[in-house]
Structures are given as C-alpha cells and as structure tokens.
C-alpha positions as CSV (number, residue, x, y, z in Angstrom):
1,X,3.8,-19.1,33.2
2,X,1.1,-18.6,30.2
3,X,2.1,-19.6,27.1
4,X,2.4,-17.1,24.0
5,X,-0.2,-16.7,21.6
6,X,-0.9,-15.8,18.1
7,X,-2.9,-13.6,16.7
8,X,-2.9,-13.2,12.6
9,X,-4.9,-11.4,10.9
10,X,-6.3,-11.3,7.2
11,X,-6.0,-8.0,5.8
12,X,-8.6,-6.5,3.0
13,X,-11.6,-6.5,4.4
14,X,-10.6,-7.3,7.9
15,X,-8.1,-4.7,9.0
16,X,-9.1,-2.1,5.6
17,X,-11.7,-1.7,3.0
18,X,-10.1,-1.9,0.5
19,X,-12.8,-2.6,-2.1
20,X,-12.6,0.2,-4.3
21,X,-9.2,-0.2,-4.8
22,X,-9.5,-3.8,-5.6
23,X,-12.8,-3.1,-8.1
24,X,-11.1,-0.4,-10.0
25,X,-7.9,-2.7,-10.7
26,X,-10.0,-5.5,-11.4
27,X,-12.2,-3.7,-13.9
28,X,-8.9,-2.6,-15.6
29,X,-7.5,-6.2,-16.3
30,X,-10.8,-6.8,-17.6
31,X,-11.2,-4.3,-19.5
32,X,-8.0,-4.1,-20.9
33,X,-8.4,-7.9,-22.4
34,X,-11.9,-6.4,-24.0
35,X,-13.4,-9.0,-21.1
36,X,-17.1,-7.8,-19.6
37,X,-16.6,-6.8,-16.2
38,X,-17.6,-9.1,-13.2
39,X,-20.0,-7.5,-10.4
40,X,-19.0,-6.1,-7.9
41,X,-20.3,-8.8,-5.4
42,X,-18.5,-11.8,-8.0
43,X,-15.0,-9.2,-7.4
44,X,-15.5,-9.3,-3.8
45,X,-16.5,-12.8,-3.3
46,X,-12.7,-13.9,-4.7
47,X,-10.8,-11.6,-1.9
48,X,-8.8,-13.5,0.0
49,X,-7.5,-15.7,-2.7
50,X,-4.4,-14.9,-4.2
51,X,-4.4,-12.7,-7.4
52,X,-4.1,-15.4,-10.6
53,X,-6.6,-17.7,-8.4
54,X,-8.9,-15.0,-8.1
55,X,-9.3,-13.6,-11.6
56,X,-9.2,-17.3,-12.9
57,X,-12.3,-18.1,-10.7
58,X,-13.9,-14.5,-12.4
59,X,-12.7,-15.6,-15.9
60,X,-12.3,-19.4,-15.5
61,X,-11.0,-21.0,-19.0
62,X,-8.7,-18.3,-19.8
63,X,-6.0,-19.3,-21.6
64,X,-2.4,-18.9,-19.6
65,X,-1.2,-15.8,-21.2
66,X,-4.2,-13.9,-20.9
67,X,-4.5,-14.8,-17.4
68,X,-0.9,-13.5,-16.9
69,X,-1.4,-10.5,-18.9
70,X,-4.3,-9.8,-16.4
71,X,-2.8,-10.7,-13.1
72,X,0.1,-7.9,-14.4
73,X,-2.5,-5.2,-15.4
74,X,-4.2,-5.3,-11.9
75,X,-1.3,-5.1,-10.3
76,X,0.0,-2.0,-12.4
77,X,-3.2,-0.1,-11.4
78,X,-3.4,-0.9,-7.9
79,X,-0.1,0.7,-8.0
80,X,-0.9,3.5,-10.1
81,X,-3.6,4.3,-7.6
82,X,-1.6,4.5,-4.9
83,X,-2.2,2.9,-1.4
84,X,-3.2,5.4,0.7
85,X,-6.0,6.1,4.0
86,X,-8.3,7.3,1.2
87,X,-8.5,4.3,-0.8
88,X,-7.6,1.9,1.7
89,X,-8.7,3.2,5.1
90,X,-8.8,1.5,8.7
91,X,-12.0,-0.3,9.6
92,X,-13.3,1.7,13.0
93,X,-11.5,0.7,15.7
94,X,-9.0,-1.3,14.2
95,X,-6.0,0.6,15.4
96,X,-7.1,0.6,18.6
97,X,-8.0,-3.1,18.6
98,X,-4.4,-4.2,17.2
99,X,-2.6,-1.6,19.8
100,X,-4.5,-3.2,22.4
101,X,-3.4,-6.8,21.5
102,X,0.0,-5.8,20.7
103,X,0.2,-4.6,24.1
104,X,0.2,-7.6,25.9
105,X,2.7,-9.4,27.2
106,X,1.9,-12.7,26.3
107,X,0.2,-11.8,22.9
108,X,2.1,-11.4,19.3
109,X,0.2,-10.0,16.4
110,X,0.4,-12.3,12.6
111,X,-0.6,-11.2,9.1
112,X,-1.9,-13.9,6.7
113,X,-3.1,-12.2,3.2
114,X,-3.4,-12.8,0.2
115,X,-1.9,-9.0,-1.1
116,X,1.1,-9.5,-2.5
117,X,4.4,-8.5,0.2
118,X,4.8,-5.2,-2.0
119,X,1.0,-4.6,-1.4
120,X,1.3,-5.1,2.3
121,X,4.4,-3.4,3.5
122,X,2.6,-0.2,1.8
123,X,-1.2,-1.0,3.5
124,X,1.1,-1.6,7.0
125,X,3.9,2.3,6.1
126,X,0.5,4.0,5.1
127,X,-1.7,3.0,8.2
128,X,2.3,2.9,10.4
129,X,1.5,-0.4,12.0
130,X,4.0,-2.4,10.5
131,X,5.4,-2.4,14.2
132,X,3.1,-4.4,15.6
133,X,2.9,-7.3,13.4
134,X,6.0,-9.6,14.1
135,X,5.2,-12.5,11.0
136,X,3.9,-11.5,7.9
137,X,2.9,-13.7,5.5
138,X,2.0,-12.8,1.9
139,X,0.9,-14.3,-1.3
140,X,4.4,-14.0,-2.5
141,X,5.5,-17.2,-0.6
142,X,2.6,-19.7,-0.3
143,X,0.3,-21.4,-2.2
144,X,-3.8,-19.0,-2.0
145,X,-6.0,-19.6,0.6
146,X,-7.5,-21.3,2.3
147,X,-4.5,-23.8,2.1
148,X,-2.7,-23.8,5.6
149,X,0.7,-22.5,4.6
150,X,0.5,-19.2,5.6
151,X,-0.5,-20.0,9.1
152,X,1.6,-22.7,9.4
153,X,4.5,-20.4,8.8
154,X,3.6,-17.6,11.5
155,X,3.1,-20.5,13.9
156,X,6.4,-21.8,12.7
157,X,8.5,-18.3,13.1
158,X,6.9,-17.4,16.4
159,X,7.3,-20.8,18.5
160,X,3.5,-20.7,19.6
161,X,1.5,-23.9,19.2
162,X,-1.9,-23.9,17.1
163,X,-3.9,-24.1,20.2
164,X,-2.5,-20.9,21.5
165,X,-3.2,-19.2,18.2
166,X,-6.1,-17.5,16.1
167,X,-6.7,-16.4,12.7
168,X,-9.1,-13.4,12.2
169,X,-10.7,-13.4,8.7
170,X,-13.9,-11.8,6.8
171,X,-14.1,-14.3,4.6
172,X,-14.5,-18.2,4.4
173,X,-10.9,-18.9,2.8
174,X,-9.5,-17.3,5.9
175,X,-11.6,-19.8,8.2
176,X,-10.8,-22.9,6.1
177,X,-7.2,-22.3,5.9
178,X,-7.2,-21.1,9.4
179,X,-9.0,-24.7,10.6
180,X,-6.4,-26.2,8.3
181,X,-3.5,-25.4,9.8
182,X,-5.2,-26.3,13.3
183,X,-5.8,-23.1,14.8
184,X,-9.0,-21.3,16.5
185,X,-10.8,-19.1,14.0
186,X,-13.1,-15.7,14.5
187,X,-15.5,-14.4,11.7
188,X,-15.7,-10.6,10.9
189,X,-18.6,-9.4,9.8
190,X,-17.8,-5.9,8.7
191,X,-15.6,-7.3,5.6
192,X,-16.6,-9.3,1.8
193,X,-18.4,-12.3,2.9
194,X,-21.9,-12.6,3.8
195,X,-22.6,-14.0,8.0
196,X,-23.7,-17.2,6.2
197,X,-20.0,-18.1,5.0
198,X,-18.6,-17.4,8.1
199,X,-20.5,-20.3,9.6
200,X,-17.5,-22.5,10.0
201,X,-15.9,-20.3,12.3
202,X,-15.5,-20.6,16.2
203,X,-16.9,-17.4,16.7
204,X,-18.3,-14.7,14.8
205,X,-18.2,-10.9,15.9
206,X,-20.0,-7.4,14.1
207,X,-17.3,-5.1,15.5
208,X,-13.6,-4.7,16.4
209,X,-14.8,-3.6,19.8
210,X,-15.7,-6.9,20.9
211,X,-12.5,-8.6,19.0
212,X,-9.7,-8.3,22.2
213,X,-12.6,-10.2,24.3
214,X,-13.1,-12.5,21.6
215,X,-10.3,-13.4,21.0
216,X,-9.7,-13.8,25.2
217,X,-12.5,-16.5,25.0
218,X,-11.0,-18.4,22.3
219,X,-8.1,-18.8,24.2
220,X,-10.3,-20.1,26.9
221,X,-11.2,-22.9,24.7
C-alpha cells in the first residue's frame, strides 16, 4: 500500500501574485511613519517572512513602537484593499495544478505562509480552494520562515513522514525552512526570488505545468 504524502505549498508568489498588494501596503506603513520607501525589489525580497520580520529587515533599527505601529498600518491597507482575483490573482495553471494533486488518492495538499490566517482564509474564499488544502499553517501560530515549524505542524496533523512530503516555495525561506524540517523541496521560478536563491532546492521548475511531475519524481527520491 503507498504511503500518504504531503504536498504544502507557500502562497504569495507561488500559488498568487500578490505583489501589488503587498507594495502598496508596504509603502503605506512607510509612508505613514514619514519613512522613505524601500524598492520594490528590497519589498519583494522580504516575502515569505512573517510581517514584523519583514519590515524590520526593510527598516532595521526601528525602535519597537514604530515597528508595531507599522506592522498595524500594513495590515489595515491590505485590508482596505480588499483581497480579490484582481489584486491577488492565480498564477497560470495553478488551479488546475492543485485540483490535479488534490485528486489523488494517496496525495493531501498543505499551506505554509507567512500571510497572516485572516489573510489566507480570504486568498483561499476568493480563489474557492480552501477545499483542497487539508493543513493550513499561518504566521499567526509559528515563529517566520524559514524556521521549520510550520512544516513540522502539517507533517504533524496529517500523519505523513518528511520523506513522503514536499514544500513548494518561490523563495529561499520556503527552501530553508522546508530542508529544516526534513522534507524534499521544489523551487518556483515564476514568484519573488531570483533562480540563483533557489539553488538549495531539490528541484527547480519555470511552470505549474511541470509541478504534478515534479513533484512525482521527488517522491521517487
């Protein structure tokens, strides 16, 4: 009998693009703190990491109330902006990629991000695929990429052992804290992160077409 296996997924700039979204709110925290704000290739280079991690690393030194006061002014405009397809929309072919997965037997689908879980359940009710994904892990709960946690707690809830599990991630947080916790790793090129910091990674693929195969040969070993 084949074993279960695990497939999590990161979520901006793996299963959306979310970028615009994320630049707009960022720019607002900074601007409302009279801050200059970061390029856009600094903004995207933090995604991934959860939110106070993030902006400290685009504002390090800040002292603790300013960082808060930040952390709550992007997350009042991301809201204000609504999540919707238009700001946040699919990567091509990532519905059909996750409803291919999903329909396997021996295959259950894992979210490790570093949105918070308000963030997320809207990303998953706006794109309906909320269904599919049977462990969810947020920034809410765990300590930011790339420690382990995250994984380490979809492994835990679904019973399937590292081996038989892979974390999908554009960016290299995703692949450290999926080594971390012990688990096969596969680099998307379509997301934040330049190839080059994607080198860590078992396997590295340019479209979601050629993800289900992936992630079959990972399995493989």
């Amino acid at each position: 009998m084949t074993a279960l296996r695990l497939v999590i997924f990161d979520v901006d700039g793996t299963l959306v693009d979310s970028q615009s979204h994320i630049a707009a709110s960022m720019a607002a925290a900074f601007q409302a703190e009279g801050l200059a704000v970061p390029p856009l290739p600094a903004i995207l280079g933090v995604v991934g990491l959860s939110l106070p991690v993030a902006i400290a690393r685009l504002a390090p030194d800040l002292p603790g109330d300013r960082l808060a006061r930040m952390v709550e002014g992007y997350r009042q405009q991301y809201f204000a902006l609504r999540v919707g397809t238009e700001a946040s929309p699919l990567y091509p072919g990532a519905r059909a990629a996750v409803e291919t997965l999903a329909a396997a037997d021996d295959t259950l689908l894992g979210i490790a991000t570093g949105k918070s879980r308000r963030g997320l359940d809207a990303i998953l009710e706006t794109h309906a695929l909320g269904s599919h994904f049977v462990t969810r892990q947020s920034a809410d709960d765990h300590p930011s990429k790339p420690h382990p946690a995250m994984v380490l707690a979809a492994l835990s809830e679904t019973g399937v052992a590292p081996e038989n599990a892979v974390m999908i991630g554009d960016t290299e947080f995703d692949i450290e804290m999926g080594r971390a916790a012990g688990v096969r790793t596969l680099g998307v090129t379509w997301g934040y992160h330049a190839p080059d910091r994607l080198a860590a990674a078992d396997a590295v693929i340019d479209s979601f077409a050629s993800l289900p195969a992936a992630v079959d040969r990972l399995r493989g070993g």
